[in-house]
Biopython code that builds the backbone (N, CA, C, O; Angstrom):
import numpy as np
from Bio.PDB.StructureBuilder import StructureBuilder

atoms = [
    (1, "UNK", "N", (59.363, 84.503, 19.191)),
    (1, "UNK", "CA", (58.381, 84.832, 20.180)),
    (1, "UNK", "C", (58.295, 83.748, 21.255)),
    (1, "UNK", "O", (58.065, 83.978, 22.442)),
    (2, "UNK", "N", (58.507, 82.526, 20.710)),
    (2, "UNK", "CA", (58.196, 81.797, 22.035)),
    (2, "UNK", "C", (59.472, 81.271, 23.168)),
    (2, "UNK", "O", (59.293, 80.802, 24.292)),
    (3, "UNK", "N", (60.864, 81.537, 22.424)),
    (3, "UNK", "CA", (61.591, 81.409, 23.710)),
    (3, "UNK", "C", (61.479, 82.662, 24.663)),
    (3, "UNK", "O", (62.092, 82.552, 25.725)),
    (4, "UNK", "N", (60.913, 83.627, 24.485)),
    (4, "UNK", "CA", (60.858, 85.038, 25.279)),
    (4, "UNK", "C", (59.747, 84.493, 25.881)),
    (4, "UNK", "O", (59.765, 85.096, 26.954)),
    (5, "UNK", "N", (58.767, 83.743, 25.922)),
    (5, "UNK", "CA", (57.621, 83.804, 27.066)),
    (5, "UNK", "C", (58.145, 82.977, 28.215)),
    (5, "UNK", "O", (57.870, 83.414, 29.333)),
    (6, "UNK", "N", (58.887, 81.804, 28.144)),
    (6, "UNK", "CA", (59.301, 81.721, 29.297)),
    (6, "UNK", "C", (59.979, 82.378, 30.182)),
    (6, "UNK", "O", (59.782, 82.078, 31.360)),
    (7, "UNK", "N", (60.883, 83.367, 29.886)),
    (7, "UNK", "CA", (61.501, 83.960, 30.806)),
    (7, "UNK", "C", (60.327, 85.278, 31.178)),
    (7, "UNK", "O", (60.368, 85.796, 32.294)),
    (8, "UNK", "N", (59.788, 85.523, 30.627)),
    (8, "UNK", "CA", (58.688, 86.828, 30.474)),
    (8, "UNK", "C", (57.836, 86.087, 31.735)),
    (8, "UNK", "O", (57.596, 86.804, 32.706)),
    (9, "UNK", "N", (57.476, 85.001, 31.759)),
    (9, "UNK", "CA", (56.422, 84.279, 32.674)),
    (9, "UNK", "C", (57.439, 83.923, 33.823)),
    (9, "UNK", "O", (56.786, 84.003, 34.863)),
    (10, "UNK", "N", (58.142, 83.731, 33.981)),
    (10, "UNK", "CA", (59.231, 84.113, 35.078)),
    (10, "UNK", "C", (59.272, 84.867, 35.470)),
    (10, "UNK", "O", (58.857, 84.808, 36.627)),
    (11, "UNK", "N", (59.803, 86.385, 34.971)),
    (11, "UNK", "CA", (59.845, 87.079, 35.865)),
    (11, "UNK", "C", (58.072, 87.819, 36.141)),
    (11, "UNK", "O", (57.958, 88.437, 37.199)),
    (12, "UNK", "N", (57.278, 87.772, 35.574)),
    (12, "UNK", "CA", (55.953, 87.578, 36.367)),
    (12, "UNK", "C", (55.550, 86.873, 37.416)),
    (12, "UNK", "O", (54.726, 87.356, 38.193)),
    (13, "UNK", "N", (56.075, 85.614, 37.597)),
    (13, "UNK", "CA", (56.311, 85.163, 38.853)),
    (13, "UNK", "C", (56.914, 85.439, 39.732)),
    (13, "UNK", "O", (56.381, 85.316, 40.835)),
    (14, "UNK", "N", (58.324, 85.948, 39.643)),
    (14, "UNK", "CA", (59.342, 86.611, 40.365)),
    (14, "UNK", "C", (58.655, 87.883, 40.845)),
    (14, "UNK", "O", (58.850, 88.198, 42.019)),
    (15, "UNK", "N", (57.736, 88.795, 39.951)),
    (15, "UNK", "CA", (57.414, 89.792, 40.960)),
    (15, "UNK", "C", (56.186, 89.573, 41.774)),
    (15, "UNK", "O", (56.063, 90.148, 42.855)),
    (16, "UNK", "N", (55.208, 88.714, 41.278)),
    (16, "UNK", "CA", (54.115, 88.038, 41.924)),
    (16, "UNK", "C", (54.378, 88.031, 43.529)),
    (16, "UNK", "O", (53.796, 88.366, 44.561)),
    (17, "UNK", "N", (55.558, 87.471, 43.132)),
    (17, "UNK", "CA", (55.852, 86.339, 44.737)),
    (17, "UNK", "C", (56.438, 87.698, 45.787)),
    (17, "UNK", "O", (56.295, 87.857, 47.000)),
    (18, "UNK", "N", (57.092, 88.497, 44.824)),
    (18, "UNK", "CA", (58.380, 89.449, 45.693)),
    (18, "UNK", "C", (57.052, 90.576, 46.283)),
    (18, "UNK", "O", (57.061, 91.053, 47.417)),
    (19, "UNK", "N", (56.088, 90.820, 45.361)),
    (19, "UNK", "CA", (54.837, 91.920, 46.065)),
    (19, "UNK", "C", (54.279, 90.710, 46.916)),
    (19, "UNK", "O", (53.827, 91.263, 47.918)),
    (20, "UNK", "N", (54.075, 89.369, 47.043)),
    (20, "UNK", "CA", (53.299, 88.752, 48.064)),
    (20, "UNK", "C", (54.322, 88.954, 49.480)),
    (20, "UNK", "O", (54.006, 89.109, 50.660)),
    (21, "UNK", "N", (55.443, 88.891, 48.930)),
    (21, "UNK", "CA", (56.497, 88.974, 50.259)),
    (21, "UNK", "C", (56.300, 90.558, 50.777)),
    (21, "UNK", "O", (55.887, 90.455, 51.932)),
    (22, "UNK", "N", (56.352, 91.217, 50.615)),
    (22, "UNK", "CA", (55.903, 92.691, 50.786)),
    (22, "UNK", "C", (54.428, 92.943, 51.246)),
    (22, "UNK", "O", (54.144, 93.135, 52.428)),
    (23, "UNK", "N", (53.569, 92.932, 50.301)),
    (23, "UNK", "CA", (52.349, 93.372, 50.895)),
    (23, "UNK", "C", (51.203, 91.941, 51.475)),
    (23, "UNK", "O", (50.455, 92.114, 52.437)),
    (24, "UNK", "N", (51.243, 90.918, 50.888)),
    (24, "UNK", "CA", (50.226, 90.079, 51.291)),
    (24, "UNK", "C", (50.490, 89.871, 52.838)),
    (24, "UNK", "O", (51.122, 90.608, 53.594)),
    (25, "UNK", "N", (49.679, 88.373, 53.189)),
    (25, "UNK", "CA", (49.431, 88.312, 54.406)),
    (25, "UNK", "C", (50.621, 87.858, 55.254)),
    (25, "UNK", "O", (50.549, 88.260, 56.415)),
    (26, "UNK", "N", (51.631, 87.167, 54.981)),
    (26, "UNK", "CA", (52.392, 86.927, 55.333)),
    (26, "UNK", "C", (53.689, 87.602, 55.297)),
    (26, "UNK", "O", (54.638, 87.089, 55.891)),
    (27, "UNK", "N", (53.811, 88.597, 54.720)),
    (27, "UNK", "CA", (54.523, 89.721, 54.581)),
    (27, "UNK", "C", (55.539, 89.907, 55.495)),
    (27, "UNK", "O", (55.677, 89.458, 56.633)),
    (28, "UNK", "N", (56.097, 90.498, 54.956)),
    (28, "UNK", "CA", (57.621, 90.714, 56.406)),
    (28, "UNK", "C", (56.750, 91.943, 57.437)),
    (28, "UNK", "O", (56.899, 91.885, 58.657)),
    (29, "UNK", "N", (55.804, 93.085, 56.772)),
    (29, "UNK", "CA", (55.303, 93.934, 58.110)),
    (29, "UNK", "C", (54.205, 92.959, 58.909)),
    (29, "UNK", "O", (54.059, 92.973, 60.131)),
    (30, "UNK", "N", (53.483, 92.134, 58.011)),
    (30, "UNK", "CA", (52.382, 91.637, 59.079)),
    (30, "UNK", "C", (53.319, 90.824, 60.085)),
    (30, "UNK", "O", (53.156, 91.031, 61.287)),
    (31, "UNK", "N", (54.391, 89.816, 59.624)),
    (31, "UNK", "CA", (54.791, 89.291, 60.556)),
    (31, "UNK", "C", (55.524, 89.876, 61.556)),
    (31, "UNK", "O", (55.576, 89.337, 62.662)),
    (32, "UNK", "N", (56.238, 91.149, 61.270)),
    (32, "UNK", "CA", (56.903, 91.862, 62.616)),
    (32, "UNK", "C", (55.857, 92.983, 63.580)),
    (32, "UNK", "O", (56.153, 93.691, 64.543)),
    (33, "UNK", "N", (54.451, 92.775, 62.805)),
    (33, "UNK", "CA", (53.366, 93.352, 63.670)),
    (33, "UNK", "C", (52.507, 91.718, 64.608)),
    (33, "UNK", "O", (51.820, 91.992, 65.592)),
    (34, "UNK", "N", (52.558, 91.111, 64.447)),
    (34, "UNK", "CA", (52.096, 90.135, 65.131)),
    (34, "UNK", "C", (53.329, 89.491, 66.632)),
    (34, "UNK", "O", (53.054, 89.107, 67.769)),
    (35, "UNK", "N", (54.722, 89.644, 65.876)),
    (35, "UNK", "CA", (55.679, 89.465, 66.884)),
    (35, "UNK", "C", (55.770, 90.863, 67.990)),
    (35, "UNK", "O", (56.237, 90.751, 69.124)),
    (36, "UNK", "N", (55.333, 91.934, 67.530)),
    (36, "UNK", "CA", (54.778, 93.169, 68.854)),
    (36, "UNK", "C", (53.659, 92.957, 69.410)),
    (36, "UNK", "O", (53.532, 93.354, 70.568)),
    (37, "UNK", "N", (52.570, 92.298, 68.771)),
    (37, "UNK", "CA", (51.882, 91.864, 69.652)),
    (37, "UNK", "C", (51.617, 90.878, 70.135)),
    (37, "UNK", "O", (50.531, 90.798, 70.708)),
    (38, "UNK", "N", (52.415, 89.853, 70.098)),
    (38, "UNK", "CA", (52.951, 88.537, 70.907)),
    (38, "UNK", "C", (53.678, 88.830, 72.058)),
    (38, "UNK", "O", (53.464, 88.165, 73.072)),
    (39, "UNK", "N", (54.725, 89.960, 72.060)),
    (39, "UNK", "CA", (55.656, 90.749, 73.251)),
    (39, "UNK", "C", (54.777, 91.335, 73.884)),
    (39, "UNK", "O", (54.987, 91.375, 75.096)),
    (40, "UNK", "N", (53.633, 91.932, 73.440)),
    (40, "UNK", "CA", (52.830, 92.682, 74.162)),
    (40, "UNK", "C", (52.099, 92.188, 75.319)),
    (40, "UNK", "O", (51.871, 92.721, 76.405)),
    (41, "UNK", "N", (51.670, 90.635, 74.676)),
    (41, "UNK", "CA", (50.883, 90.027, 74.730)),
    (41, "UNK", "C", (51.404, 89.044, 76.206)),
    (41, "UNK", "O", (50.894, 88.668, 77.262)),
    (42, "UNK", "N", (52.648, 88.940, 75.538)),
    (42, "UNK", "CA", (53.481, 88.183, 77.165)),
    (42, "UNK", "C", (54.060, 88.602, 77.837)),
    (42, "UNK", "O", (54.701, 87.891, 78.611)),
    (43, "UNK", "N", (54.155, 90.491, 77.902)),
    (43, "UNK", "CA", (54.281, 91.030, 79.257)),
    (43, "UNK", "C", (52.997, 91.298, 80.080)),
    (43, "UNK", "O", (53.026, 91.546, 81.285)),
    (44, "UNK", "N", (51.672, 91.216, 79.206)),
    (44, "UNK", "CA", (50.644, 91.195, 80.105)),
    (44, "UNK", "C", (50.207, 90.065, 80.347)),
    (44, "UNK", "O", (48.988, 89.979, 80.497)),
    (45, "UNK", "N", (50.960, 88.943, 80.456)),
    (45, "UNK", "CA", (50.707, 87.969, 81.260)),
    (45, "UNK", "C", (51.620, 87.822, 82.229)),
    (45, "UNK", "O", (51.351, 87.355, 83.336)),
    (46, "UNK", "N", (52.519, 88.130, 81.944)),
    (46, "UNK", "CA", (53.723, 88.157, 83.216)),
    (46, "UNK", "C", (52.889, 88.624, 84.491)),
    (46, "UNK", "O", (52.618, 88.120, 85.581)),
    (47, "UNK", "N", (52.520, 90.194, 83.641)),
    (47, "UNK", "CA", (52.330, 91.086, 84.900)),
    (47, "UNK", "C", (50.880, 90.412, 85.476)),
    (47, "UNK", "O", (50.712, 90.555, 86.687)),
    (48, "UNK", "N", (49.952, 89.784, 84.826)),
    (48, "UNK", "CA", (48.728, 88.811, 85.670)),
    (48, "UNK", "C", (49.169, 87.838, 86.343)),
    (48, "UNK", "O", (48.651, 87.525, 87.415)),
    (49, "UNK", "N", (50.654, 86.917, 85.597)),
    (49, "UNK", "CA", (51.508, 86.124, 86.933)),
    (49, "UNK", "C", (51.446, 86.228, 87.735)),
    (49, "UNK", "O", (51.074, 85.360, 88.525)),
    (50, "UNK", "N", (51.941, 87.916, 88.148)),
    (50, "UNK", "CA", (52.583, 87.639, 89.316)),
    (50, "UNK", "C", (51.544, 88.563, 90.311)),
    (50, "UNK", "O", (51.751, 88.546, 91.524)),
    (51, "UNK", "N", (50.418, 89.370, 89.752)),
    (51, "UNK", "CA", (49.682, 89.381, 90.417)),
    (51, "UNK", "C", (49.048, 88.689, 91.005)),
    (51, "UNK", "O", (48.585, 88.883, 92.128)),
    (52, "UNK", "N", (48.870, 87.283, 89.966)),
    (52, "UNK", "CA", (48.073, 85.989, 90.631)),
    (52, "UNK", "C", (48.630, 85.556, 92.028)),
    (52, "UNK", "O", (47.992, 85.393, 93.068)),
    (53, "UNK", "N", (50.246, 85.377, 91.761)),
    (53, "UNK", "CA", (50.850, 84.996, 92.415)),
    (53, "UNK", "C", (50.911, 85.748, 94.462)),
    (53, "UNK", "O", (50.843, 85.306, 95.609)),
    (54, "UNK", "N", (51.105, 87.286, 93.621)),
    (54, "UNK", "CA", (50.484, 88.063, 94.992)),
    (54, "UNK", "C", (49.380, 87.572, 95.704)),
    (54, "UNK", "O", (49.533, 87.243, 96.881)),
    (55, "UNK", "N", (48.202, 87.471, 95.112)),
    (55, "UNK", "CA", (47.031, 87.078, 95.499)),
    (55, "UNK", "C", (46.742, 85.653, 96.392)),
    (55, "UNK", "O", (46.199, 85.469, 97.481)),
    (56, "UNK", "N", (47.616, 84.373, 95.007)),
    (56, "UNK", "CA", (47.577, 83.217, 95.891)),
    (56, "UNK", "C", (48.017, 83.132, 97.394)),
    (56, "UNK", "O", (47.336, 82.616, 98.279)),
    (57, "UNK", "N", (49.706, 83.923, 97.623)),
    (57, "UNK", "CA", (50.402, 83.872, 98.983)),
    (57, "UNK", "C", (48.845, 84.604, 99.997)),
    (57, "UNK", "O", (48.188, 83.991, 100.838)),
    (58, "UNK", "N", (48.708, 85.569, 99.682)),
    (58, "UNK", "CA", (47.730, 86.510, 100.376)),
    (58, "UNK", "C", (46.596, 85.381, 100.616)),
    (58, "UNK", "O", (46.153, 85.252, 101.757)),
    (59, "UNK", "N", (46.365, 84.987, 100.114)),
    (59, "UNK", "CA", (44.874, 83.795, 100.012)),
    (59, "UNK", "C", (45.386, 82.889, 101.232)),
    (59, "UNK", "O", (44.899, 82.924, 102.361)),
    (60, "UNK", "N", (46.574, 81.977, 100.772)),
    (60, "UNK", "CA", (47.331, 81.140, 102.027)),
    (60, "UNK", "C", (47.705, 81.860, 102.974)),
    (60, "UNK", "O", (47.843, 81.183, 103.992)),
    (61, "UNK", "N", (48.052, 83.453, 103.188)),
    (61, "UNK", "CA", (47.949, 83.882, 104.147)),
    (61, "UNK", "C", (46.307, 83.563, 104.985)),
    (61, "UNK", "O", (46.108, 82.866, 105.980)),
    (62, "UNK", "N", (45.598, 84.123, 104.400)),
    (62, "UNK", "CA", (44.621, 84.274, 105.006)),
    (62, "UNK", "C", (43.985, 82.803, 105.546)),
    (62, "UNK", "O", (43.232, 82.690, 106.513)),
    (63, "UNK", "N", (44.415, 81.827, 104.781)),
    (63, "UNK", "CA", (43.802, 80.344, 105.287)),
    (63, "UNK", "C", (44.821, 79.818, 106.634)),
    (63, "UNK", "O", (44.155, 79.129, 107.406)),
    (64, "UNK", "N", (46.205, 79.982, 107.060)),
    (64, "UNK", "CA", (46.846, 79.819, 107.777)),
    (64, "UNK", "C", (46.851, 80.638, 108.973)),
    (64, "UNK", "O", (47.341, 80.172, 110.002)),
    (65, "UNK", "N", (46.465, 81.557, 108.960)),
    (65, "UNK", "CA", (46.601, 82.019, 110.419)),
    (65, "UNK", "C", (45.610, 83.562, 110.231)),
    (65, "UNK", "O", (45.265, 84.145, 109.203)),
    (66, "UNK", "N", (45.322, 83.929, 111.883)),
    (66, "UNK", "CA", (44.581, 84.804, 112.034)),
    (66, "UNK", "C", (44.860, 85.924, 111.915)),
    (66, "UNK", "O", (44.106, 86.881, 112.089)),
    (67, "UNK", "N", (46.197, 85.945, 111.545)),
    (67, "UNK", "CA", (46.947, 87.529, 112.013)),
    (67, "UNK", "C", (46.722, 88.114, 111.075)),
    (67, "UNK", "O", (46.324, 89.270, 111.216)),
    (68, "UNK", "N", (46.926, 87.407, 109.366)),
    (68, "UNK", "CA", (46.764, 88.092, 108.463)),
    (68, "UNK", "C", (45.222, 88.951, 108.301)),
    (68, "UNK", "O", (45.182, 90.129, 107.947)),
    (69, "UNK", "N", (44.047, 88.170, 108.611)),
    (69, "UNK", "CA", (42.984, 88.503, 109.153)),
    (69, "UNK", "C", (42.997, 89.528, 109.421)),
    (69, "UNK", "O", (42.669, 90.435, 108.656)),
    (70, "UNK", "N", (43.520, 89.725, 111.014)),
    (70, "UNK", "CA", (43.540, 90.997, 111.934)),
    (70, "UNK", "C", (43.956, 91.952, 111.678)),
    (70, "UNK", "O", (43.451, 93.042, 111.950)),
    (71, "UNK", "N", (45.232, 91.707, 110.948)),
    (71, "UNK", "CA", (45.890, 93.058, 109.700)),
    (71, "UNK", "C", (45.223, 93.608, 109.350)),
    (71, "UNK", "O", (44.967, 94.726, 109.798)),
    (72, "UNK", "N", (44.578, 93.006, 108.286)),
    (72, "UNK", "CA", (43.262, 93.673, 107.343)),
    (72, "UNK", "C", (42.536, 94.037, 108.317)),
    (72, "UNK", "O", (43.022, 95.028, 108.861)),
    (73, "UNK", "N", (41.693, 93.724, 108.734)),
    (73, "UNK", "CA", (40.503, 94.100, 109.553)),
    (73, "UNK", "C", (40.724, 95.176, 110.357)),
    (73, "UNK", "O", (39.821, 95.660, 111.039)),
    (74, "UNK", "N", (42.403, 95.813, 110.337)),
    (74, "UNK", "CA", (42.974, 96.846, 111.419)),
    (74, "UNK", "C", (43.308, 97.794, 110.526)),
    (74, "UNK", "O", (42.914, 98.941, 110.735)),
    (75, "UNK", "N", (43.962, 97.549, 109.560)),
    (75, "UNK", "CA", (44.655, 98.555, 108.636)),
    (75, "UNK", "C", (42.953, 98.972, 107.576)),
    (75, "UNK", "O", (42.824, 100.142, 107.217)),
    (76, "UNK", "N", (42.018, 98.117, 107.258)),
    (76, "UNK", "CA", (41.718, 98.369, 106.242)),
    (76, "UNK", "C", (39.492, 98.777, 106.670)),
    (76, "UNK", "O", (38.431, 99.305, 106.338)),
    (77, "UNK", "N", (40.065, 98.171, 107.366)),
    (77, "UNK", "CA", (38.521, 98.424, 107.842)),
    (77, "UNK", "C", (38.002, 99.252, 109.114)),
    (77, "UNK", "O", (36.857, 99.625, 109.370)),
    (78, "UNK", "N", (39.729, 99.504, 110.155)),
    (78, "UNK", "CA", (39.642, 100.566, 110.888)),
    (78, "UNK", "C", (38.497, 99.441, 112.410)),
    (78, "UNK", "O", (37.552, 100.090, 112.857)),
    (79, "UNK", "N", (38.605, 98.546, 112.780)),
    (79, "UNK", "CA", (38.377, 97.503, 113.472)),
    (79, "UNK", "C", (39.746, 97.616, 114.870)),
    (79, "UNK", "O", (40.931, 97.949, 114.826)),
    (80, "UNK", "N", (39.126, 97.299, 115.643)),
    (80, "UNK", "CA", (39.966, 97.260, 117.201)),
    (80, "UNK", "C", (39.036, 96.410, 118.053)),
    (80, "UNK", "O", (37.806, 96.469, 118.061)),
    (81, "UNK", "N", (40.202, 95.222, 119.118)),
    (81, "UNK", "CA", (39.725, 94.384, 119.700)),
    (81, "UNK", "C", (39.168, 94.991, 120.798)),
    (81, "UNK", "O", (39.356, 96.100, 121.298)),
    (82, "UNK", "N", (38.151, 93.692, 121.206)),
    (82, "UNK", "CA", (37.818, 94.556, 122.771)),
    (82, "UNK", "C", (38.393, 95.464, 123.917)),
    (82, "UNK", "O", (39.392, 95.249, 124.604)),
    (83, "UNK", "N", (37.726, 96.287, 123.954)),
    (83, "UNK", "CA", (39.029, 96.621, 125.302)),
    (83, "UNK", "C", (39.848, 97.679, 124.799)),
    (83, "UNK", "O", (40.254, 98.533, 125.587)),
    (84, "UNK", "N", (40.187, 97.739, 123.399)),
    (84, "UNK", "CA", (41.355, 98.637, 122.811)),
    (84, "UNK", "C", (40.278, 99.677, 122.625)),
    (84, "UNK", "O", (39.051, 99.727, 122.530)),
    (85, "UNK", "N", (41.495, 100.619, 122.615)),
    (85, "UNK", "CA", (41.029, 102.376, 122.331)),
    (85, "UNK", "C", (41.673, 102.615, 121.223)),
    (85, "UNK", "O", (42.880, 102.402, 121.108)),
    (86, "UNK", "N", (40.747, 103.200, 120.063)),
    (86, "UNK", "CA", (41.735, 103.438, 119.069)),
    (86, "UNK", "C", (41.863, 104.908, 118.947)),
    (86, "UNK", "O", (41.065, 105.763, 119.332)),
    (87, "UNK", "N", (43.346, 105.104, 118.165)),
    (87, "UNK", "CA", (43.961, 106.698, 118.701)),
    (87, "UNK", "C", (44.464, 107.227, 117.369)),
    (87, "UNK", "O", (45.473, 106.625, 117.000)),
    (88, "UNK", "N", (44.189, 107.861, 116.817)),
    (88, "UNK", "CA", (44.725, 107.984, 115.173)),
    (88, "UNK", "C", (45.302, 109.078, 115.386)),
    (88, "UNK", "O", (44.612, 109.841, 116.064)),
    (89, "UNK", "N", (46.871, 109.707, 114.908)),
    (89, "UNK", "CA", (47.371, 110.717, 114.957)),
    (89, "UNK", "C", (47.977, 111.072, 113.597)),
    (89, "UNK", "O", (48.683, 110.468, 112.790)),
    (90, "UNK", "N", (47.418, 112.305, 113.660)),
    (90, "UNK", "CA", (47.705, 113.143, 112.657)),
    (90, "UNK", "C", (49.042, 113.605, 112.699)),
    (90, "UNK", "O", (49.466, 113.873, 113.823)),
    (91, "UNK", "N", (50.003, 113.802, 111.488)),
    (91, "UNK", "CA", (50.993, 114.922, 111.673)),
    (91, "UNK", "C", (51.067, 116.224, 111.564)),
    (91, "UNK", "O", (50.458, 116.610, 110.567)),
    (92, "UNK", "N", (51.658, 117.241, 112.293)),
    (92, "UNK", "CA", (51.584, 118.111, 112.192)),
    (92, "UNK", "C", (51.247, 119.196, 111.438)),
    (92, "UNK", "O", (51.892, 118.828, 110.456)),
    (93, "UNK", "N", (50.754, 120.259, 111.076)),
    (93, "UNK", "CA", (51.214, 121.059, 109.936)),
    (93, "UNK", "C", (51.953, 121.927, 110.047)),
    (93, "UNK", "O", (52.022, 122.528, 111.119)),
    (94, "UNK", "N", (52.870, 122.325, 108.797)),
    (94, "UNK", "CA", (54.476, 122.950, 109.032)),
    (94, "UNK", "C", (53.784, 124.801, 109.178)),
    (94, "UNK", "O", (54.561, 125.737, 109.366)),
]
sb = StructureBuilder()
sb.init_structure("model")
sb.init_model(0)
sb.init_chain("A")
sb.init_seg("    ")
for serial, (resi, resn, name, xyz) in enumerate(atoms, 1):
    if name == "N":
        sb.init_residue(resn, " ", resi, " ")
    sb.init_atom(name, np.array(xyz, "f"), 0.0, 1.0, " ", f" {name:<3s}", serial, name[0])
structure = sb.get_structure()
């Protein structure tokens, strides 16, 4: 009886460990669910990159010169300098 408990308590360990590799926390699914949402995680920062990045140029636009200003204020707010007539044309209908 007692050389059989060591190997008996072995492989109780052996499956211990092989269900912790499987289902516990560290598991092969938790870890290939945390690496999808790590990918997930750093294409939505990319994409806040480079929005930032849009934003900053647009910002230094707007601190460097007036034109960028006048853009906006023409395209977006529908604004015309003194003196100007503004003329909006429609296209046709077929």
């Amino acid at each position: 009886m007692g050389p059989r408990i060591v190997p008996i308590a072995l492989l109780v360990l052996l499956v211990g460990i092989h269900a912790q590799l499987w289902t516990g926390r560290g598991s092969v699914g938790h870890v290939e669910e945390l690496r999808r949402q790590i990918a997930a995680q750093q294409a939505a920062n990319d994409r806040a990159m480079l929005a930032n990045e849009r934003l900053a140029a647009e910002v230094q636009d707007l601190k460097d010169g007036l034109e960028m200003v006048e853009e906006k204020a023409r395209s977006e707010l529908g604004m015309v300098k003194p003196g100007e007539i503004y003329v909006h044309v429609t296209p046709a209908r077929k």
